[in-house]
N, C-alpha and C positions, 0 to 999 in steps of 0.2 A: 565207179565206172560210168561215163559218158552212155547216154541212150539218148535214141532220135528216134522220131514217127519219119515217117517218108509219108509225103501227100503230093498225091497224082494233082500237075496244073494243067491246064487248058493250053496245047499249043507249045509245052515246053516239059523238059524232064521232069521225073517226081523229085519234090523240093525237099533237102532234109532237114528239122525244127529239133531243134532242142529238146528232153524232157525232163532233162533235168530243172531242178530249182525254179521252178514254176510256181507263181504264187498265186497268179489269178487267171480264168479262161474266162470272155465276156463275149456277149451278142450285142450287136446293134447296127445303126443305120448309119451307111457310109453318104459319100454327095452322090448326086443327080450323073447318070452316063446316058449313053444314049437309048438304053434299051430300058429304060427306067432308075428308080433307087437302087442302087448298088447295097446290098448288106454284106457289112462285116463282122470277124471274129477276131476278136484279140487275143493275144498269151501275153500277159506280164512276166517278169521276171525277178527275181529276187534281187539282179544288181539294176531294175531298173529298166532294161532294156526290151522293147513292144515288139513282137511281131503282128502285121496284120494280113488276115486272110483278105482279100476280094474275091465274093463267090454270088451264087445265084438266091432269088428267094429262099427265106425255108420258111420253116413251119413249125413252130413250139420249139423253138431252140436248138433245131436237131442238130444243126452241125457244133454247138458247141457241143452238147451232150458226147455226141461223136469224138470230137478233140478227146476231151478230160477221159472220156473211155478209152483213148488211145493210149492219152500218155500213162493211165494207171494201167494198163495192160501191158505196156514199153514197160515202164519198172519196176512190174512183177514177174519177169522172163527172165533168164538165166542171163550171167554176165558176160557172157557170149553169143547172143540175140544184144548184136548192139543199136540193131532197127528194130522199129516196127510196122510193116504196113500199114496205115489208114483208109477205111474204104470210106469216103465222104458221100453224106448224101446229095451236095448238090457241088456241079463243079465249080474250081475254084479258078478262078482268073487270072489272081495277083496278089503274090509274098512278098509285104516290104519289112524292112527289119528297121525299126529308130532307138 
């Protein structure tokens, strides 16, 4: 069974991510916008395929931590719980998928 986190964006509906076949969740530094460095969060994929968060400062990796909680929360719920809420610590701006 298919499972997705749902993560509240900035300015636009909550996004729904995959949680399935997830191989890697990473932190790190996106370019220069205008309110500063933009940090990012990646989810790899098993066939390869990136999604990246654009969100706010954190601090100690919270918002990955946050993801991999999610998604191991998402597919430890019943097979009927085909979402799962995300409460992010810092908002997020921008889902792109590559």
């Amino acid at each position: 069974m298919e499972k997705f986190i749902s993560i509240p964006v900035t300015s636009q509906p909550n996004q729904l991510i995959s949680a399935t076949n997830v191989v890697l969740v990473a932190s790190g530094l996106g370019s220069a916008n205008s309110s500063g460095t933009a940090v990012t969060t990646t989810i790899t994929y098993a066939g390869g395929k990136v999604v990246t968060l654009t969100h706010a400062a954190q601090v100690a990796f919270s918002m990955r931590t946050a993801i991999q909680t999610a998604i191991n929360d998402a597919l430890t719920t019943s097979w009927t719980n085909v979402t799962y809420p995300v409460i992010v610590p810092q908002a997020v701006s921008a889902v792109t998928v590559a």
